[in-house]
MITI-616007 format. One line per field, with one value per residue (C-alpha): residue in one letter; residue number from 1; x, y, z. Coordinates in nm, 4 decimals. Example, Ala and Ser with C-alpha at 12.3 -4.5 7.8 and 13.67 -1.06 7.14 Angstrom:
BEGIN
rest = A,S .
nr = 1,2 .
px = 1.2300,1.3670 .
py = -0.4500,-0.1060 .
pz = 0.7800,0.7140 .
***
This chain:
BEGIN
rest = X,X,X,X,X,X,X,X,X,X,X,X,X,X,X,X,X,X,X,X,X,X,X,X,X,X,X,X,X,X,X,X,X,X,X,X,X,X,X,X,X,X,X,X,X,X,X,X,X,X,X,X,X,X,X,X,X,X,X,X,X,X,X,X,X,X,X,X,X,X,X,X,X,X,X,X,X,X,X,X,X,X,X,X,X,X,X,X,X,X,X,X,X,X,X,X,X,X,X .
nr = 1,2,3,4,5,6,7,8,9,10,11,12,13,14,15,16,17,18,19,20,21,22,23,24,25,26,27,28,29,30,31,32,33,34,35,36,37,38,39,40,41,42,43,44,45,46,47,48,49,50,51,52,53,54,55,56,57,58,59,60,61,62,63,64,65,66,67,68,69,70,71,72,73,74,75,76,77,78,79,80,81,82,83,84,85,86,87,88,89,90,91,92,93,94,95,96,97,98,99 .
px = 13.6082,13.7326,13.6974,13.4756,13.4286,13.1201,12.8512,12.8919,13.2209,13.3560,13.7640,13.8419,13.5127,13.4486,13.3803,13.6562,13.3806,13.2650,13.5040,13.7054,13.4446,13.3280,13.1079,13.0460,13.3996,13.5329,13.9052,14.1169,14.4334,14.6927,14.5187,14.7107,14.4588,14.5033,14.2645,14.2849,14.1306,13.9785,13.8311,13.6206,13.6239,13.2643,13.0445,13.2588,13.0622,13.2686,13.2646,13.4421,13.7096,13.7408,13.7949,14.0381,14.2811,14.2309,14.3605,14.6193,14.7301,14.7799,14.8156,14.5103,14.7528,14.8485,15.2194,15.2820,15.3057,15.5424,15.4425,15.4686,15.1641,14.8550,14.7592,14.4590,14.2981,14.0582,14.3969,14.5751,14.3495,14.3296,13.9644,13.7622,13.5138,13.3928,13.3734,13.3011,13.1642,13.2673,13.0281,13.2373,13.5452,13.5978,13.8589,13.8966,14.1729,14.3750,14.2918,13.9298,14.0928,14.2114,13.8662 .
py = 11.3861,11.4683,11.2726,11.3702,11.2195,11.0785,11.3326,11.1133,11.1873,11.4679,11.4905,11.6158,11.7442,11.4418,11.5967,11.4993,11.4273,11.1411,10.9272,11.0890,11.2015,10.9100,11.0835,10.6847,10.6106,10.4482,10.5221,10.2186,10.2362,10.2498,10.5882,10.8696,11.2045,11.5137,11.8019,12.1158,12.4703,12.5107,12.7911,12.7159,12.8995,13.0730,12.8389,12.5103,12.3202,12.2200,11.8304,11.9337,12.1209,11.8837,11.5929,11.8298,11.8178,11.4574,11.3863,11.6465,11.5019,11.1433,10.9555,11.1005,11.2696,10.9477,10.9360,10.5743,10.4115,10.0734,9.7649,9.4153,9.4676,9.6502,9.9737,10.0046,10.2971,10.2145,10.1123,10.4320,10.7185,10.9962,11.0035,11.3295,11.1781,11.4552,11.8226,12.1271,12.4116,12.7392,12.9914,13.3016,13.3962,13.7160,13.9533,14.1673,14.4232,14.2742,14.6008,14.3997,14.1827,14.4266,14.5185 .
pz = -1.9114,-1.5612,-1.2689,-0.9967,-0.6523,-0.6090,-0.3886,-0.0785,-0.0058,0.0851,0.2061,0.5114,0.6751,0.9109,1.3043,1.5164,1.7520,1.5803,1.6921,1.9602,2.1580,2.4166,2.6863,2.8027,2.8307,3.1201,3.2564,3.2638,3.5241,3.2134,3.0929,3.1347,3.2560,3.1360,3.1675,2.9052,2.9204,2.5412,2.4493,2.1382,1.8355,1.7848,1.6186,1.7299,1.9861,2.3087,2.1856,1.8581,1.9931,2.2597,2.0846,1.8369,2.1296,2.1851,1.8377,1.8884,2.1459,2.0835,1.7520,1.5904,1.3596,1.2852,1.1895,1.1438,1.4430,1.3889,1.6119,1.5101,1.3040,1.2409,1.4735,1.6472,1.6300,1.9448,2.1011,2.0810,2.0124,2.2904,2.3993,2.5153,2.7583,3.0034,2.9190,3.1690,3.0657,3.2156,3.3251,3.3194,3.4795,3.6645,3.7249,4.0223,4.1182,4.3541,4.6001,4.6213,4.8077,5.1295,5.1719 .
***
């Protein structure tokens, strides 16, 4: 008989958001800043994709990371915490300008 994963668990479909997204998070003066333009794929909400980058961009890949003992994810992680939505962006010919 084959083995089958119990119906709880399911690989790889955990939201990014869950635990990279920290709207309460408060800046410490060792944090690097960064700000990123994202541009959501339709159907992704804003925290998803923005906490995508955060793990993109930091050890949420997690390659091993040697220290003198045991990582810490909290530690380490890259951390979306504020998100701006964009109304809409316009484009004007630069001729509107001379008017």
């Amino acid at each position: 008989m084959p083995f089958r994963a119990s119906v709880g668990f399911k690989a790889g479909v955990k939201d990014y958001k869950l635990t990279y997204y920290t709207p309460d998070y408060e800046t410490k003066d060792t944090n690097i800043l960064a700000a990123f333009r994202v541009t959501p794929q339709l159907g992704v909400p804003p925290e998803e994709a923005g906490a995508a980058v955060a793990v993109e961009s930091s050890t949420g890949t997690w390659t091993t990371v040697w220290t003198d003992g045991l990582t810490s994810l909290d530690r380490y992680k890259g951390r979306c915490y504020h998100i701006e939505p964009e109304e809409s962006i316009h484009s004007l010919p630069l001729m509107m300008n001379m008017l």
